[in-house]
N, C-alpha and C positions, 0 to 999 in steps of 0.2 A: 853763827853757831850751826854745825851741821853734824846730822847725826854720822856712825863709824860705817867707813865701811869694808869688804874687805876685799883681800889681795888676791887674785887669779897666778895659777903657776904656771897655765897652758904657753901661756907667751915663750916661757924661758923652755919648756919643755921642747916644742914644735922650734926653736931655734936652735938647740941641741941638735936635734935630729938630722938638720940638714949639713950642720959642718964637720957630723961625723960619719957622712957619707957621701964623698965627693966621685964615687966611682956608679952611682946611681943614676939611670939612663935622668933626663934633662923632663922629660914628661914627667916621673916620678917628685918632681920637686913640686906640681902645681898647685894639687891641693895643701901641701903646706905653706906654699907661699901666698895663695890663695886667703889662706888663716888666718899669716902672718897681719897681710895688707887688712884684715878686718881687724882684728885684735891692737892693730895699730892706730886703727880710726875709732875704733873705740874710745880706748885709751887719752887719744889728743879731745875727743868728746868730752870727756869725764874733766881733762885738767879744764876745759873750758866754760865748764856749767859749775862744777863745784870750786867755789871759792876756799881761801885758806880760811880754816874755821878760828877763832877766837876762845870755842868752848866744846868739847863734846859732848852730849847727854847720851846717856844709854836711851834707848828705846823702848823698852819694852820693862818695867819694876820685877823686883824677884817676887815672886809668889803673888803676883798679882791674879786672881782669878774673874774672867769676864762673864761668868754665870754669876756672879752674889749679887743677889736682891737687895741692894741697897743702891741712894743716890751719889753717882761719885762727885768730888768735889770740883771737878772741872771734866769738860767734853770731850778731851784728846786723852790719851794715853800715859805720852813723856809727861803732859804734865804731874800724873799722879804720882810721881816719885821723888816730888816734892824740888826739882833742879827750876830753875828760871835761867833766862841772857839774863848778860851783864847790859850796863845801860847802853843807850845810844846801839844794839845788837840788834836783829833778827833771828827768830828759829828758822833753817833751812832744811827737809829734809834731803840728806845726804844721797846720791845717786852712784849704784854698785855697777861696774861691771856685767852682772846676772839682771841687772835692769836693763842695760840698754841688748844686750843678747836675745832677750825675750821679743824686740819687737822685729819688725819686719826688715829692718835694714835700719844704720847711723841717723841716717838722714830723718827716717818716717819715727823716732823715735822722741815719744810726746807729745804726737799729735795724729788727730783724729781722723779713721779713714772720712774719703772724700761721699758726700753723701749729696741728696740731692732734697730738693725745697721740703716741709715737713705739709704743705697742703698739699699732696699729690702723692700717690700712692708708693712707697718708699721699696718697693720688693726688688726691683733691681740695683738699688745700693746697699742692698744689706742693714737698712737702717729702719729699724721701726720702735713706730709711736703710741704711746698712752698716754694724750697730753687736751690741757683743754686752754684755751686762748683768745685774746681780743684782740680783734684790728679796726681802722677805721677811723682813728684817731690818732692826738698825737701824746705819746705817753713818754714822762720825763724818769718813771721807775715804777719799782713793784714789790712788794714783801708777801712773806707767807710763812707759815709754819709747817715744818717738815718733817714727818713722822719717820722716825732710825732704826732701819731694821740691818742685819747684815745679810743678801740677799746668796745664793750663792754665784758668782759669775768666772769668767775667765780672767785669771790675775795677770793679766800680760803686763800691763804700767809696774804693778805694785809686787807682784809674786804671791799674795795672800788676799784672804777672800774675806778681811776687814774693812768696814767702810770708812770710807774717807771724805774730809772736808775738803773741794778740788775746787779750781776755778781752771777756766779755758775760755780763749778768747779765738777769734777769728774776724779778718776784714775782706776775706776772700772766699766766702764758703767751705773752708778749710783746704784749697789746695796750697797755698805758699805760706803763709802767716798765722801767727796764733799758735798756743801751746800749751800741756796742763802747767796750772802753778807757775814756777818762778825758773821753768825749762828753757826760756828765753824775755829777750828784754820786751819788755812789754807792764804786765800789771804790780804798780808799786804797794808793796810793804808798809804800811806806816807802825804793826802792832808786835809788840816782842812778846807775845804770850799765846799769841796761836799759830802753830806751823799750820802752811798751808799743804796738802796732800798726807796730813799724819792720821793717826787712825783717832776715829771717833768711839766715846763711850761714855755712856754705856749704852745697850740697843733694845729695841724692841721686842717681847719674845711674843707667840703666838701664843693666846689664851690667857697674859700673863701683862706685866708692865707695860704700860707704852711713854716711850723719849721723844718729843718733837723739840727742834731747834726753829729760832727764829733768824730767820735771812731778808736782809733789805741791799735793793741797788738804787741809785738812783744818781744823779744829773744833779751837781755842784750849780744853781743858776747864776753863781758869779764866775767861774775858769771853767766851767765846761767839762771837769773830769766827772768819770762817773762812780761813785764809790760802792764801795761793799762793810755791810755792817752785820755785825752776829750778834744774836739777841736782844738786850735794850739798854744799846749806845757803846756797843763796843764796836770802832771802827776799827776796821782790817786793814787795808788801803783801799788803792783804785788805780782806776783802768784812765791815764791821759790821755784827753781832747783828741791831740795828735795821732792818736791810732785808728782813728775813724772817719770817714766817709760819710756816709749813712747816717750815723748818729751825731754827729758833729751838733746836727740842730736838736733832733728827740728820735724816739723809737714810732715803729708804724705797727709794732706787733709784740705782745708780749706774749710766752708762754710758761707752762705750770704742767709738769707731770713727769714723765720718764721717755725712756730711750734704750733700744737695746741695738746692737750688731750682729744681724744672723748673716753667717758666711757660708751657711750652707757647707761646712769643708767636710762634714765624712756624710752629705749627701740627706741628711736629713735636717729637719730645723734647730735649731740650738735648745740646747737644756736651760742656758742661761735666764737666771729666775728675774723678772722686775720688779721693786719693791718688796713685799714680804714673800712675794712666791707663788701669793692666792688672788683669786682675782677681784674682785672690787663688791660683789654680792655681796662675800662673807662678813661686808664691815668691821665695827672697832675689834680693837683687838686678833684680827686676823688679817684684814687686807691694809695693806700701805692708804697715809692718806696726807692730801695737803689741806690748811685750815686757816681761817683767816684771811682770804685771797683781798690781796688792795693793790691799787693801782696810783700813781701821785700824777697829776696834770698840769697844766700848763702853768698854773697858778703854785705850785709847790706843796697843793694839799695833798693828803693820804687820803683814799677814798675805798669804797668797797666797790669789786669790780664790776662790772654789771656787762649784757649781752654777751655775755659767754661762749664759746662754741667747744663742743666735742671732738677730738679725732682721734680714734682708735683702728687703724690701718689692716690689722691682724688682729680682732677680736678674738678668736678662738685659741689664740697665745696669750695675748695681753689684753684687757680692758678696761674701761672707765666709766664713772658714776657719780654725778654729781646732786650736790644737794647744799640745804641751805638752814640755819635755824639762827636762834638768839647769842647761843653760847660760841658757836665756832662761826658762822658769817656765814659766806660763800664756802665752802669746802669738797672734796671729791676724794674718793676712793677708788685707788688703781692699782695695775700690776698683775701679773699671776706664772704661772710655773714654763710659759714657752714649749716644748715639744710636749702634746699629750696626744690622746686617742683623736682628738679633734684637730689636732695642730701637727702634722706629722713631719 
């Protein structure tokens, strides 16, 4: 089941052009051919990832509005319009043309610049961190609850500044392998009721309601796949045995927090917000927060994480703060606004 998407006209235009000017010096053809040859790889992109659908659902309800203070009946979007798959289906979201145009090239399209370890200061990859983490151990998964704000960032993937339920895999540090969602073959599907990369809702406002979602991964101890589950016991799929290396036996490192991409590209540091926007001081109801944190061991229990560690790379962009009580466990507060007087 994939959502609609639509038709570009550039293709048919830009080949007009050329065979109704055959008296045009042979230079003048390049940048259309040029076009041609992307618009064309696009295109073989697009039959390749999106399969023939079964159902189409609209996207987005009529008059649906994402300010009303009330709890919606489900955490994605499509769902609120009341459509479901038929059996034995998946939801897929649908990949446009203006999707794949947004990114850097065919190729780099769904997957994530090249970045480099998160314990070492990340400023020459453009990748930084507000995140807190255990190592040292051998850990078979991890849960936590996740507080849903919509942050504002650069909608390259998506086009829109909605947040989204996403998974990404990598077995390479992201240069060859791994991808968001279901952009290539890799993490299997088993649930027909939650698209993976649709939008989430409803969100967090500042000073106002707070939404957290609960998220579990962990290590099948009989086949070895690792799954993914949303709230309590709804499984998603998982990510097969086979795509790993490293994890084949368990994890040597688990983390918890955010991530942003500053590229630096008009010379100063990104505006792009993490989390709610604010940075981890302002607590509930204003800063992002994770809550809950547990870790499952070698034994297959759920446990609360314990030795902890901090790394905030760029505190004066983004930060972290941790803390602990009866009602939420382990939890921490992060994020904040990225270019300010102090972050420039």
């Amino acid at each position: 089941m994939l959502l609609a998407a639509f038709v570009a006209l550039f293709l048919i235009v830009s080949t007009s052009s050329v065979l109704l000017a055959p008296s045009i010096a042979a230079e003048d053809f390049r940048p259309a051919a040029a076009e041609f040859q992307k618009l064309s790889g696009v295109e073989a992109h697009l039959k390749n990832i999106n399969k023939p659908s079964v159902k189409i659902i609209q996207a987005w309800p009529k008059g649906y509005n994402s300010s009303a203070d009330s709890l919606a009946a489900s955490f994605q979007l499509w769902r609120q319009s009341g459509e479901s798959c038929p059996e034995g289906t998946i939801p897929i979201r649908r990949t446009t043309e203006q999707d794949i145009l947004r990114a850097s090239s065919v190729q780099r399209f769904g997957k994530k610049p090249l970045k480099k370890s998160v314990r070492r200061d990340s400023s020459g990859s453009g990748h930084e961190h507000a995140v807190v983490f255990v190592n040292g151990e051998q850990y078979y998964g991890a849960r936590a609850n996740i507080n849903v704000w919509a942050p504002h960032v650069s909608p390259e993937l998506y086009g829109d500044n909605y947040p989204r339920f996403f998974t990404y895999w990598t077995t390479d540090a992201y240069r060859e392998t791994g991808c968001y969602n279901l952009l290539c073959s890799g993490f299997v599907q088993t649930n027909n009721k939650i698209a993976i990369g649709a939008a989430i809702s409803p969100t967090s406002y500042y000073n106002g309601r707070q939404f957290d979602m609960g998220l579990m991964i962990w290590k099948d101890p009989r086949h070895g796949n690792w799954w993914l589950e949303f709230g309590q016991g709804v499984l998603v799929g998982y990510w097969p045995a086979y795509l790993f290396s490293h994890l084949g036996s368990h994890a040597s490192m688990i983390q918890f927090g955010g991530e942003v991409v500053n590229t630096r590209s008009t010379g100063f540091h990104t505006s792009t917000q993490m989390g709610s926007g604010h940075f981890a001081e302002e607590g509930y109801g204003k800063a992002s927060y994770f809550r809950n944190l547990q870790i499952i061991d070698w034994d297959n229990s759920l446990l609360p994480v314990s030795n902890l560690r901090l790394l905030a790379d760029h505190p004066n962009c983004y930060d972290i703060r941790q803390g602990k009580n009866k009602l939420w466990g382990t939890y921490f507060y992060y994020g904040g606004p990225g270019r300010n007087v102090h972050c420039p």
